[in-house]
PAKOL-131728 format. One record per residue: residue in three letters; x, y, z of N, C-alpha, C in turn. Coordinates in pm, whole numbers, padded with zeros to 5 digits, always signed. Layout:
REM PAKOL-131728
alaXYZXYZXYZ/...
END
This chain:
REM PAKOL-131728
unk-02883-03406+01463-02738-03416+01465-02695-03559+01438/unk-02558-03574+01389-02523-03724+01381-02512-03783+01472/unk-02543-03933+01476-02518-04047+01582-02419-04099+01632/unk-02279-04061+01511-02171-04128+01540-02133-04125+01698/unk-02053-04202+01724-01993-04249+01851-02088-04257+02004/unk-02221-04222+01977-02327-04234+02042-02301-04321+02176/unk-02251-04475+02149-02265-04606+02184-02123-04604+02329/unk-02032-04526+02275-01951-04492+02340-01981-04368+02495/unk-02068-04328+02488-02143-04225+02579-02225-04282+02687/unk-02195-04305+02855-02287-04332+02887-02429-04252+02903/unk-02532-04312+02980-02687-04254+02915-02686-04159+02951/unk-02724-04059+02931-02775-03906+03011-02895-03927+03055/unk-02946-03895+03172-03098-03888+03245-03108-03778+03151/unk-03248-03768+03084-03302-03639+03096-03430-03633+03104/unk-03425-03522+03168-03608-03470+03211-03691-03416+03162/unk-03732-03433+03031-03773-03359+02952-03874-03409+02917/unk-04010-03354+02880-04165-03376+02862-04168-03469+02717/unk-04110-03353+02599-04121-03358+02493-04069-03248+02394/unk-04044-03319+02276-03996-03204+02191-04023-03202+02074/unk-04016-03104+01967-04091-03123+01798-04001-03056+01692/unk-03942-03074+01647-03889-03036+01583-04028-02994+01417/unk-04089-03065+01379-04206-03030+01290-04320-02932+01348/unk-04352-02906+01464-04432-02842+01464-04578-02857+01466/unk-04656-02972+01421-04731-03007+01321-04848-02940+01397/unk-04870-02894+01548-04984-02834+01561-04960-02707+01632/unk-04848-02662+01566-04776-02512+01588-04754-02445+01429/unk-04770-02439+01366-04740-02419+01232-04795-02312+01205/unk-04723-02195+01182-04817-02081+01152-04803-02069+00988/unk-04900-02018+00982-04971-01954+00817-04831-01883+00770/unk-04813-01933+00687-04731-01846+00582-04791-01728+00515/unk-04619-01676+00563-04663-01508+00522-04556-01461+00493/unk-04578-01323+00398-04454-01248+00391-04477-01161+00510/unk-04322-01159+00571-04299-01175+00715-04247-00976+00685/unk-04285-00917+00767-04266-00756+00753-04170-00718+00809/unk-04075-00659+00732-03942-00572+00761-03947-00409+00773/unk-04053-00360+00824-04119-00242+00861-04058-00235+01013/unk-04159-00070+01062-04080-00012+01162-04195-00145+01284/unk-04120-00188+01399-04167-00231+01468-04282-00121+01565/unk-04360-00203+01636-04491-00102+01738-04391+00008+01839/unk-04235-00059+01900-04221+00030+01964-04076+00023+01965/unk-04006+00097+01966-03789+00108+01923-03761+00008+02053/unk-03696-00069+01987-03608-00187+02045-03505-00128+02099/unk-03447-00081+02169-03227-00084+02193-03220-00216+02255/unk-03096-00243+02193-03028-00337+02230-02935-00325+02403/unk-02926-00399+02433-02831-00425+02588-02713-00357+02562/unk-02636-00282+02612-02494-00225+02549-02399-00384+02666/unk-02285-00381+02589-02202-00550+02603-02068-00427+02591/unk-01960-00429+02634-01805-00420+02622-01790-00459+02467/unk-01748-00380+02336-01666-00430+02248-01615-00553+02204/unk-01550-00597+02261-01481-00772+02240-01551-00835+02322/unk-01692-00828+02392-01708-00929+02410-01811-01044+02341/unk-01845-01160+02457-01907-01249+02350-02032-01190+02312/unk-02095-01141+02413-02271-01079+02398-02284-00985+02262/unk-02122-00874+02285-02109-00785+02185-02083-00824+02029/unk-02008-00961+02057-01977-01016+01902-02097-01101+01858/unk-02181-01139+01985-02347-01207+01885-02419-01109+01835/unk-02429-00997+01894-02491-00881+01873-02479-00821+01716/unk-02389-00787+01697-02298-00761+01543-02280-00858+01422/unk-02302-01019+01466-02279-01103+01347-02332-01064+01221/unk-02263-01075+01119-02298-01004+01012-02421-01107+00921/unk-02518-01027+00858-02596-01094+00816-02629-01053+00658/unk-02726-01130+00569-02742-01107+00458-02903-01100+00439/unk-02959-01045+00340-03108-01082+00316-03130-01166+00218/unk-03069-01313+00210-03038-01381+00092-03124-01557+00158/unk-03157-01615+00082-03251-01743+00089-03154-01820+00184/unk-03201-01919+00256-03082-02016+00326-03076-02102+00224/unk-02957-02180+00236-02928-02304+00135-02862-02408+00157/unk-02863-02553+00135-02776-02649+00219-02657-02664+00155/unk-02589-02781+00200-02450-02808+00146-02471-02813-00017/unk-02538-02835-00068-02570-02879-00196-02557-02696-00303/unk-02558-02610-00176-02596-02476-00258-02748-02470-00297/unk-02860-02563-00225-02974-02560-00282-03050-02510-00174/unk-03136-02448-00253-03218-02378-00162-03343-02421-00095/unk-03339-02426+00030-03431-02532+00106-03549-02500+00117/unk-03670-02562+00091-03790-02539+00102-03850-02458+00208/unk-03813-02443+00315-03904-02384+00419-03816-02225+00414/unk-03849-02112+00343-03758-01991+00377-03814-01896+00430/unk-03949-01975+00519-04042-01874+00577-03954-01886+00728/unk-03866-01925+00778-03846-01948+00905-03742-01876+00959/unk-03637-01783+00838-03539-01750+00862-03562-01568+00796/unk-03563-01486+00897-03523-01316+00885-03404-01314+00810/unk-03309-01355+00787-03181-01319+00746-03094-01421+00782/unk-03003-01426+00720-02865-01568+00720-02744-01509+00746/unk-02688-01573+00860-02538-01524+00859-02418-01559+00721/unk-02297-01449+00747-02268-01531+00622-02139-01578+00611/unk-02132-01675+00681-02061-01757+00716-02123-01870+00603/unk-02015-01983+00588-02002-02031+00483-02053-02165+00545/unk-02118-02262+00472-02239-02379+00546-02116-02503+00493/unk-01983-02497+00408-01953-02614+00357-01963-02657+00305/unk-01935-02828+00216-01997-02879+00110-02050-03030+00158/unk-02017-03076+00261-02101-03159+00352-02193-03152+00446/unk-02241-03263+00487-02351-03239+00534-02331-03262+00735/unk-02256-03146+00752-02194-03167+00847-02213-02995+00985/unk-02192-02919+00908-02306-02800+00984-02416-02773+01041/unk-02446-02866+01163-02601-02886+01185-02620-02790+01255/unk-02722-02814+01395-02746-02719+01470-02626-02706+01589/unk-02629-02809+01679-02458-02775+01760-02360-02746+01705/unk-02339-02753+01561-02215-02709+01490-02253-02568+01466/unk-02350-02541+01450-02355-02388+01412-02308-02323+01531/unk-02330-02332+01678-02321-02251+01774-02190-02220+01807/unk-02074-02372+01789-01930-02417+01787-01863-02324+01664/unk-01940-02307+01568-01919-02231+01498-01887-02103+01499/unk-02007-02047+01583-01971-01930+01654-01893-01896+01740/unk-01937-01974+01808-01830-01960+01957-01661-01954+01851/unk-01643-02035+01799-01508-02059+01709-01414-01921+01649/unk-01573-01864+01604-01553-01727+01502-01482-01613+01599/unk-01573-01645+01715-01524-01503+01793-01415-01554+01889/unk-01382-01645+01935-01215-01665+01996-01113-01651+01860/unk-01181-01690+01759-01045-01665+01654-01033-01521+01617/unk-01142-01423+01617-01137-01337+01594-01068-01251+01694/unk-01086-01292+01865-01042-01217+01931-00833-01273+01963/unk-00808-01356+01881-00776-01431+01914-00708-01507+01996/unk-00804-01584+02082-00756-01693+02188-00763-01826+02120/unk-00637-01811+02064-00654-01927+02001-00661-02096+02104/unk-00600-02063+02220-00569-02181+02287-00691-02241+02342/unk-00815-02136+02352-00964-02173+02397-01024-02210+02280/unk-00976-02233+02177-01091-02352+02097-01071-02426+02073/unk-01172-02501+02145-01142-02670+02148-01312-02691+02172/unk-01308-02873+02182-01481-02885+02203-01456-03098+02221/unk-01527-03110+02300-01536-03221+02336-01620-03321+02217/unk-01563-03392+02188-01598-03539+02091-01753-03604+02205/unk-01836-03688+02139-01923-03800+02147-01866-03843+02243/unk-01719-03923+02225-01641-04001+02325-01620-03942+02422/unk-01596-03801+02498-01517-03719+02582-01441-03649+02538/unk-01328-03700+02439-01276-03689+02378-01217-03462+02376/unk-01147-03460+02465-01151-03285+02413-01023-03257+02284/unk-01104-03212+02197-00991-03187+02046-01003-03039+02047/unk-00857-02938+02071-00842-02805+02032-00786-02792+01910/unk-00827-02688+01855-00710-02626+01744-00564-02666+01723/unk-00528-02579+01841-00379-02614+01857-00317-02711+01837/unk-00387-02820+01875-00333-02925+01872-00370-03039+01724/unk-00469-02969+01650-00458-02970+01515-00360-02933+01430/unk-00314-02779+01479-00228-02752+01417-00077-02792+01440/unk-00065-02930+01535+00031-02992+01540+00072-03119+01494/unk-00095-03152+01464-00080-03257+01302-00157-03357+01439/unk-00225-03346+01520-00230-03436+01585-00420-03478+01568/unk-00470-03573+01530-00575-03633+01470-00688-03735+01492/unk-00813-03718+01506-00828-03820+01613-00862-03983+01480/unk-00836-04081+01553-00830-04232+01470-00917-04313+01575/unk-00956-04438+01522-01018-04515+01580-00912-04651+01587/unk-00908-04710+01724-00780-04794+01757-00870-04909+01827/unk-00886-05001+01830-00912-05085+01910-01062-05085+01928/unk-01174-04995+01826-01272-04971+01864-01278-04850+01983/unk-01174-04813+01982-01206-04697+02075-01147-04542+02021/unk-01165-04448+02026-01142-04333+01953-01020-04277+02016/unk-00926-04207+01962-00780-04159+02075-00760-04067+01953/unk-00663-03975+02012-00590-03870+01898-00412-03918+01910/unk-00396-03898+01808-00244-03973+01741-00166-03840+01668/unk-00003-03872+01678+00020-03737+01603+00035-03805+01465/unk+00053-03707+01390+00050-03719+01243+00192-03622+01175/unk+00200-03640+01050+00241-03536+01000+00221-03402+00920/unk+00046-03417+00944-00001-03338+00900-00038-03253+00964/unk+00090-03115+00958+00062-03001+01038+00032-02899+00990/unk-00062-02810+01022-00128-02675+00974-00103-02550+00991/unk-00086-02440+00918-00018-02292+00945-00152-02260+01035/unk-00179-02096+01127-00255-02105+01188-00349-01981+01074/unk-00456-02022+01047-00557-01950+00922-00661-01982+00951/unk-00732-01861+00917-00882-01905+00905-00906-02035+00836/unk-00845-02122+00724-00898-02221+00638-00836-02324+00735/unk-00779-02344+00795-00736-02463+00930-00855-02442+01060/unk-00890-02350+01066-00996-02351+01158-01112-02369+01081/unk-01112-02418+00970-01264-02419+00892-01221-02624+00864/unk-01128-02642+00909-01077-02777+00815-01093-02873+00983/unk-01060-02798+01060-01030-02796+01225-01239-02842+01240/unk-01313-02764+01266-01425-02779+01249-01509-02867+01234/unk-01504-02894+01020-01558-02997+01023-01528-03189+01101/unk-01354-03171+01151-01349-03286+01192-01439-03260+01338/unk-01455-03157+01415-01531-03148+01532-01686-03205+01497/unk-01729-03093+01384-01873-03163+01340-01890-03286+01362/unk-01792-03374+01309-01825-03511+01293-01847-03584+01383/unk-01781-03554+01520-01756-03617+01633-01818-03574+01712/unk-01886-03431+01711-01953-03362+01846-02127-03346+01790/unk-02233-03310+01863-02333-03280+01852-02426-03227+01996/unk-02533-03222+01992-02602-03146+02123-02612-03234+02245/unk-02599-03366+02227-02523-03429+02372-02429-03393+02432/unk-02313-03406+02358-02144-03350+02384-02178-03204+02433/unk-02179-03109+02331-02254-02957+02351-02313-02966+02463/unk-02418-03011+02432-02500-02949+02632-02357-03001+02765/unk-02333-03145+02726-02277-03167+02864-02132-03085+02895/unk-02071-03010+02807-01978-02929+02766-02047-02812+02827/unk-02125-02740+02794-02140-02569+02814-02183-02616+02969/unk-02157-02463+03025-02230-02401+03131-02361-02382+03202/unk-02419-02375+03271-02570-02376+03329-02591-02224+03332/unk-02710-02232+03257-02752-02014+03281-02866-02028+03363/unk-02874-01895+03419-02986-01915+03476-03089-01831+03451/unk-03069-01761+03319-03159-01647+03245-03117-01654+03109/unk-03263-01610+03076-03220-01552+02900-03175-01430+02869/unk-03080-01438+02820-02996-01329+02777-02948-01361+02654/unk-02888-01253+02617-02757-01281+02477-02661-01355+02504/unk-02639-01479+02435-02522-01561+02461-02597-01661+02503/unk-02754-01709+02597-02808-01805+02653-02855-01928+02521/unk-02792-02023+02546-02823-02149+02460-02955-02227+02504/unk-03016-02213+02394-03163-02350+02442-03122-02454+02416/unk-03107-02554+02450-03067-02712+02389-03109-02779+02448/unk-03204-02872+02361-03261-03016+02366-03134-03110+02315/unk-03067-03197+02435-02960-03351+02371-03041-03439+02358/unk-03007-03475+02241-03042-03613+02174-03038-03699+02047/unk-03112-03758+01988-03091-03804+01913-03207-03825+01846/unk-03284-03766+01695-03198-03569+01685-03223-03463+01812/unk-03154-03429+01854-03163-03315+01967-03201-03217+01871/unk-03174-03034+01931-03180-02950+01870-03136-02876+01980/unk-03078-02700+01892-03069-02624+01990-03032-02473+01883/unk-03056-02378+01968-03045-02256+01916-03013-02144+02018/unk-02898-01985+01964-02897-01953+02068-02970-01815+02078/unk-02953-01748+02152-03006-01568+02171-02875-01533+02159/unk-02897-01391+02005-02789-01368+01988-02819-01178+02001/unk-02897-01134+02014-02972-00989+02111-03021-01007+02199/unk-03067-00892+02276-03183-00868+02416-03177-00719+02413/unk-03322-00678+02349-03373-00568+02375-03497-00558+02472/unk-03467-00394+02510-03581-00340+02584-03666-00232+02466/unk-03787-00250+02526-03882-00145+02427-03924-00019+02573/unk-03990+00063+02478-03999+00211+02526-04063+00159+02663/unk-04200+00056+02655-04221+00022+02772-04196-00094+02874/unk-04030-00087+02885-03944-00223+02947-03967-00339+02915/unk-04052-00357+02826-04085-00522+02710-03900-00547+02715/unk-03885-00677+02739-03748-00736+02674-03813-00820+02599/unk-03720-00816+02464-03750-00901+02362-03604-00992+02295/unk-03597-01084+02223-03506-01134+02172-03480-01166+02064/unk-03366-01195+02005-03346-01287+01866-03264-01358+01885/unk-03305-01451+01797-03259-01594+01823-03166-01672+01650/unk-03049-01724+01670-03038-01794+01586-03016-01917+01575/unk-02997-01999+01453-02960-02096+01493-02894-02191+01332/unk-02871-02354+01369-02860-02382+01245-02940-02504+01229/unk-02931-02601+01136-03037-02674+01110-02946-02793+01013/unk-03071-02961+01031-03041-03010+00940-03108-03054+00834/unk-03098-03092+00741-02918-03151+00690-02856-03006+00682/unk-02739-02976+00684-02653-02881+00685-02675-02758+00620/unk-02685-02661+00670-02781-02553+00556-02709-02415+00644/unk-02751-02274+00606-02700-02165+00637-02734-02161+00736/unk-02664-02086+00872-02675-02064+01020-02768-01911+00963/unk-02895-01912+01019-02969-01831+01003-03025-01746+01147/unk-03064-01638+01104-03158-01544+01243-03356-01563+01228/unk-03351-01651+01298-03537-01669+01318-03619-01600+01288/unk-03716-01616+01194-03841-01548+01201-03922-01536+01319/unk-04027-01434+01329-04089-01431+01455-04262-01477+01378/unk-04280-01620+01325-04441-01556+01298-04527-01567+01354/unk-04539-01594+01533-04605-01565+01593-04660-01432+01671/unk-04534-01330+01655-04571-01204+01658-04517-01108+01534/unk-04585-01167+01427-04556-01117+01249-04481-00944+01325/unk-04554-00824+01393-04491-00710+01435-04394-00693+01481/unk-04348-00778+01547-04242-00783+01614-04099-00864+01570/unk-04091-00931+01460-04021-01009+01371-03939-00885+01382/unk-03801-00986+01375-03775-01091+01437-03732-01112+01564/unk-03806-00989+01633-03783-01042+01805-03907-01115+01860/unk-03856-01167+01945-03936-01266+02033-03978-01260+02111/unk-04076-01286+02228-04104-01258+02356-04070-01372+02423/unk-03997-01405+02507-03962-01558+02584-03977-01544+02716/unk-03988-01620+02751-04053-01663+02922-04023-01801+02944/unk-04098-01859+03087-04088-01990+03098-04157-02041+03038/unk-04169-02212+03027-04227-02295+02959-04183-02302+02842/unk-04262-02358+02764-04258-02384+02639-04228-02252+02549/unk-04055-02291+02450-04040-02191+02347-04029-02257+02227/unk-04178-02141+02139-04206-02240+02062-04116-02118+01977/unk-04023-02152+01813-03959-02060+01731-04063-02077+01576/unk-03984-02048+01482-04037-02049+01360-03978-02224+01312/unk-03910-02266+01381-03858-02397+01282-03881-02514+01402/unk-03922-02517+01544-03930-02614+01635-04023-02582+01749/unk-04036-02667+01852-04114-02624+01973-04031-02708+02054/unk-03978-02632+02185-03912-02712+02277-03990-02662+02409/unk-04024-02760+02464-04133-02789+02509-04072-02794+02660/unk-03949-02851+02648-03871-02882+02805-03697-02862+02727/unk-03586-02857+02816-03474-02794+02743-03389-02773+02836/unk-03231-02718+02813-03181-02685+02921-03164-02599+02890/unk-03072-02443+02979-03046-02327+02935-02899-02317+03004/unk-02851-02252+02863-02631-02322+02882-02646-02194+02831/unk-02472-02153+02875-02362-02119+02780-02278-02161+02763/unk-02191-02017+02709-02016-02079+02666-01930-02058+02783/unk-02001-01889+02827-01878-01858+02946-02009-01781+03065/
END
């Protein structure tokens, strides 16, 4: 994630062993990853309609390559089952905490509460919608960051919440994010893994199935940098079971990282 306003943040303790984003002695063999019937029928958790568990559950997906801001298609496409299709931008500004903000974004606008999206800046800084769409902007004054009104005010549209966004991207990442969300105390649908830092990482569970013999399993998505499609994880440590997961304590290692130590958040 980006560094900006970093300096402005005091330190966060954190307790964490270690983390990898490469992998380098986790790396599984490339393979074409099997979209066959799994060993045993998954159902999913049944969630209420509008809610959040129910709207991760449903995100719509494609069977199409991931690709970054550039529209180019990124070398590693062994890591991703399928891509949401939601739109990545033309900067390089969609990382991994932006993807989740992203989400979270999609489904209050969809349900719409509009007055609950908002997301805390690097600085503290909390910037909502709303108050975008009152032309109001954040500037840098004195070396210190503040929001100012403007006259640049916005109808309320999906393309103001996409314009709304990237100024969040810029300012927020998995520091802000973690110290922002909630403490979980299980994996479930909706449960965020996040490593803060600098690069942090994080990804969330966006199912939780049971199999015929009470196995819970998961899927996981997430996004990545430099800025590229918010995708649903490969599983190639259990190639059968792709793309659910088996998770427990300790160490969760995915198809694109190993987090080794982590916190476990949500939204609500």
């Amino acid at each position: 994630m980006r560094l900006l306003l970093s300096f402005l943040v005091p330190a966060i303790a954190l307790a964490f062993i270690s983390y990898s984003k490469t992998n380098s002695h986790l790396q599984p063999k490339k393979e074409k990853f099997r979209k066959t019937a799994l060993p045993e029928p998954v159902r999913s958790r049944p969630y209420p309609p509008d809610s959040w568990p129910s709207f991760l559950q449903h995100l719509p997906t494609e069977n199409k390559p991931i690709v970054d801001y550039k529209g180019n298609q990124i070398s590693n496409q062994e890591k991703h089952f399928a891509i949401l299709t939601y739109d990545v931008g033309s900067s390089d500004l969609q990382q991994c905490a932006d993807a989740l903000m992203r989400l979270r974004s999609e489904y209050l606008f969809s349900q719409k509460k509009y007055a609950q999206i908002g997301f805390h800046f690097n600085s503290g800084i909390y910037y909502c919608w709303t108050d975008y769409l009152k032309g109001i902007r954040p500037i840098f004054k004195n070396g210190q960051q503040v929001l100012v009104k403007t006259n640049s005010t916005s109808v309320l549209s999906h393309t103001s919440l996409r314009k709304w966004l990237d100024i969040v991207y810029t300012y927020a990442n998995t520091v802000s994010l973690c110290k922002e969300l909630k403490k979980a105390d299980s994996l479930q649908t909706g449960t965020v893994i996040i490593f803060p830092g600098h690069p942090g990482h994080c990804c969330i569970i966006i199912d939780e199935g049971v199999t015929d013999k009470q196995d819970t399993v998961y899927k996981i998505a997430e996004g990545y940098m430099p800025a590229q499609s918010i995708y649903v994880l490969s599983n190639p440590y259990e190639p059968v079971w792709n793309p659910w997961y088996h998770l427990g304590k300790g160490a969760i290692n995915t198809a694109s990282c190993s987090f080794r130590s982590y916190y476990l958040k949500k939204f609500e």
